[in-house]
GUGU-341362 format. One record per residue (C-alpha): residue in one letter; chain; z negated, y, x negated. Coordinates in nm, 2 decimals. Each point is the difference from the previous one (the first is absolute). Layout:
// residues N
r;c;z;y;x
A;A;Z;Y;X
...
***
This chain:
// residues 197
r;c;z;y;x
X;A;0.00;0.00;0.00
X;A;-0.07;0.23;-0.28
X;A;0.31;-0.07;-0.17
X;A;0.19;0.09;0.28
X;A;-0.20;0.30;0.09
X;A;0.10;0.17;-0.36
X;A;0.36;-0.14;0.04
X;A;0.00;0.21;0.31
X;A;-0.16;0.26;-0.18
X;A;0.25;0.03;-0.27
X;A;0.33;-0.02;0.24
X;A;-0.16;0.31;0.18
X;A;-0.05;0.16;-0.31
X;A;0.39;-0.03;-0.15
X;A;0.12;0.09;0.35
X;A;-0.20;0.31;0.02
X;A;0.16;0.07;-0.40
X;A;0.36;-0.11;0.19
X;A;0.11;0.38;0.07
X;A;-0.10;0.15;-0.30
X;A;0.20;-0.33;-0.21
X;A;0.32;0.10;0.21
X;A;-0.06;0.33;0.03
X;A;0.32;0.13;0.18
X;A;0.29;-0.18;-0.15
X;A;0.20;0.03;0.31
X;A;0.03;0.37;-0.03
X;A;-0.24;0.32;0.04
X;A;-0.18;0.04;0.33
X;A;0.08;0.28;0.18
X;A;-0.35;0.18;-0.10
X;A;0.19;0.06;-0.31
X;A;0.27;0.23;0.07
X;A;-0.17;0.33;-0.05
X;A;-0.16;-0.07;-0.32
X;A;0.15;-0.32;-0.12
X;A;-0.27;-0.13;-0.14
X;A;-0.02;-0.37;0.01
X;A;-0.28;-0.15;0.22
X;A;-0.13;-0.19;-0.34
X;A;-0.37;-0.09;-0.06
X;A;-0.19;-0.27;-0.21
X;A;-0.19;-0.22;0.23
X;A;0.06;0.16;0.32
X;A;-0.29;0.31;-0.09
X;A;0.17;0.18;-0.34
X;A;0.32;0.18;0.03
X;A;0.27;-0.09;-0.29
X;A;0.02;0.38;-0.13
X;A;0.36;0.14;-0.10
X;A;0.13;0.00;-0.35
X;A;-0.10;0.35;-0.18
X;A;0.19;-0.04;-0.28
X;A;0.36;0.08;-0.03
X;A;0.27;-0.23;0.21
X;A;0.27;-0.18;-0.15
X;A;0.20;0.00;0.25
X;A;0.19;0.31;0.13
X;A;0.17;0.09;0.31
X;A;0.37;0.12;-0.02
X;A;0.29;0.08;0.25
X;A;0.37;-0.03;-0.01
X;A;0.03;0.43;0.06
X;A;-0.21;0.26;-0.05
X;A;0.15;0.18;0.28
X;A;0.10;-0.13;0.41
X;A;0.15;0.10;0.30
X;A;-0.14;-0.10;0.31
X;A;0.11;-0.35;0.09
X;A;0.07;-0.09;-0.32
X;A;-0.07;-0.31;-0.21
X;A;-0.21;-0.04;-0.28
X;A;-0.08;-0.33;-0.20
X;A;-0.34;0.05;-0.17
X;A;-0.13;-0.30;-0.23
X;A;-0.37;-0.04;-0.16
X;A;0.06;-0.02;-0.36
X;A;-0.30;-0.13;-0.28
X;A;0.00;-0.38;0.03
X;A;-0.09;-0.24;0.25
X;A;-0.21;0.07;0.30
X;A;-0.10;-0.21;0.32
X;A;-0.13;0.29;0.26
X;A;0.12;0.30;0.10
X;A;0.01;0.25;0.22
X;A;0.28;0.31;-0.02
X;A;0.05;0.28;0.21
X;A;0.20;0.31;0.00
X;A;-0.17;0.33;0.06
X;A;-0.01;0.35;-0.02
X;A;-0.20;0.16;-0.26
X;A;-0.40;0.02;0.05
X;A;0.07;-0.19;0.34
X;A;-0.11;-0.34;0.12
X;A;0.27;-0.04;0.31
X;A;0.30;-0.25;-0.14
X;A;0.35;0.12;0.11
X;A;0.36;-0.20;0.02
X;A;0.06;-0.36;0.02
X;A;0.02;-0.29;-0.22
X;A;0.24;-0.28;0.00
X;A;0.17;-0.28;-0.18
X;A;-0.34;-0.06;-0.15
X;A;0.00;-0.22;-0.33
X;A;-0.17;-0.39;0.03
X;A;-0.35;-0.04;0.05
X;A;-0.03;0.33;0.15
X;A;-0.02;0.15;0.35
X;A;0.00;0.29;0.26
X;A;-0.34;0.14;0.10
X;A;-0.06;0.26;0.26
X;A;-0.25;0.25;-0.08
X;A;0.15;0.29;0.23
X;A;0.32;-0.13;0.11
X;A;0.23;-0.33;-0.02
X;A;0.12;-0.07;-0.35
X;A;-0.21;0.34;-0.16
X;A;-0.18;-0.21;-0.26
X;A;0.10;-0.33;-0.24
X;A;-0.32;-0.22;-0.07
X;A;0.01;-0.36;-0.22
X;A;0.10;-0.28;0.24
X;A;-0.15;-0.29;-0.23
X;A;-0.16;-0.03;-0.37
X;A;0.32;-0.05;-0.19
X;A;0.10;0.25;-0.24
X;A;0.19;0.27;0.03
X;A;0.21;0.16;-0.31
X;A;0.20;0.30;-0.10
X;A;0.28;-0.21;0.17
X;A;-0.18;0.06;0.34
X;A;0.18;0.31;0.15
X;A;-0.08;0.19;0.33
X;A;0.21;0.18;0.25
X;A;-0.14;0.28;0.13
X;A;0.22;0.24;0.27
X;A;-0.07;0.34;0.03
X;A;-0.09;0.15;0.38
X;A;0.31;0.13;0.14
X;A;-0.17;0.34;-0.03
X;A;-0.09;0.21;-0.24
X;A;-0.40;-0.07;-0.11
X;A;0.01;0.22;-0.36
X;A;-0.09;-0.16;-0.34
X;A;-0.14;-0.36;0.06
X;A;-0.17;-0.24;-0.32
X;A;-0.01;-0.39;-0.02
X;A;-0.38;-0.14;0.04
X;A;-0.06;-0.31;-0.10
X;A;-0.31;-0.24;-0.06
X;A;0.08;-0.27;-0.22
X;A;-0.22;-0.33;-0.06
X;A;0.09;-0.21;-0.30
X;A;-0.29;-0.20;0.14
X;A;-0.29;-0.01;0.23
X;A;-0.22;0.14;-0.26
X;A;0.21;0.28;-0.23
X;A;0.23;0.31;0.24
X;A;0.06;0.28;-0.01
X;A;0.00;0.23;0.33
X;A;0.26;0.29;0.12
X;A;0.21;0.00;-0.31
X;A;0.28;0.28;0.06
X;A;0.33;0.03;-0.09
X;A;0.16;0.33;-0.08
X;A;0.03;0.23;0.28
X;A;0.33;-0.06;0.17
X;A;0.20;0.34;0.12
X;A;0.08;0.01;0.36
X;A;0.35;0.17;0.10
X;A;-0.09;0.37;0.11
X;A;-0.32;-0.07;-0.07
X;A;-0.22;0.28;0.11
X;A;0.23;0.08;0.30
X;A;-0.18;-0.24;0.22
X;A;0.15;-0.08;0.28
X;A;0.08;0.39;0.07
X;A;0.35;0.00;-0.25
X;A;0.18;0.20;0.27
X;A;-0.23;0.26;-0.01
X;A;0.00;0.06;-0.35
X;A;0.33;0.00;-0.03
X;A;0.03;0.30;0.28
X;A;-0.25;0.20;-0.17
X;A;0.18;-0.07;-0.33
X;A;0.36;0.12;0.11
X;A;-0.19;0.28;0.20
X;A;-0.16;0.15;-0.30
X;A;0.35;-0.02;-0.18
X;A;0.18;0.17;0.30
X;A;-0.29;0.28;-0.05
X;A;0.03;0.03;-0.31
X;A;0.38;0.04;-0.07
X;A;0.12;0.12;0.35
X;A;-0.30;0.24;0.09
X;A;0.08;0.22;-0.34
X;A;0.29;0.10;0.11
***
């Protein structure tokens, strides 16, 4: 009876370790999106803190400029990883914007805000520099956006919101008011030139 009492107690204590063991190799929950930081902890009580020291990885995009609905390939470059989580945003702003697509193995679409805003891990395989990701700009104008990624070479060593360069939106700064500007612009001119004479 004893014997199988500590059996018992043993089983309940690996299954109560299960979570922390898998951890979330299926992808990053949804409690992630704002500030990607994995859900990691040791035992279930400590947290798995974020890498401090400088990342060896980088995140890079095919043009440092867009238009809106245009397509952009961005790839995670520094070795292999097994979890991520990317984004595009706008500067100093948690919201992601566009779409992503044609996603790369062992990846997959995760909606933070809206369908297909985020990419997360889909399993614990690694990922390389060979791993590229199509992102789509929104068919409007939204200014200069930047490439945020997490990225886990394991369960235990990531780094959170790495950023790529900013990328230039087309007209950025003219919101979605281009018409407007362009009135005032051609106003001032006719002033200018025609109300001399």
């Amino acid at each position: 009876m004893k014997r199988t009492y500590g059996t018992l107690l043993l089983h309940l204590a690996l299954l109560c370790h299960l979570p922390c063991v898998l951890g979330y190799g299926t992808g990053a929950p949804i409690t992630a999106c704002v500030h990607m930081t994995p859900g990691h902890n040791y035992g279930g009580t400590s947290p798995v803190d974020p890498q401090t020291d400088p990342s060896p990885f980088t995140v890079s995009s095919s043009s440092t400029t867009y238009e809106p609905g245009q397509a952009l390939t961005v790839t995670i470059e520094g070795g292999d990883y097994q979890g991520i989580i990317l984004q595009a945003r706008q500067p100093d702003d948690t919201t992601p914007i566009g779409t992503w697509s044609n996603l790369p193995d062992n990846t997959k679409l995760l909606e933070c805000t809206s369908a297909g805003d985020s990419v997360t891990h889909a399993n614990k395989d690694l990922k390389d520099d060979s791993s590229v990701y199509l992102w789509t700009a929104p068919s409007s104008n939204v200014g200069d956006i930047e490439f945020v990624a997490t990225v886990a070479q394991n369960y235990s060593v990531f780094w959170v919101q790495l950023t790529s360069p900013q990328i230039t939106g087309s007209g950025a700064g003219l919101g979605v008011y281009p018409n407007a500007f362009l009135l005032a612009l051609v106003s001032t001119i006719y002033f200018i030139f025609l109300g001399n004479n």
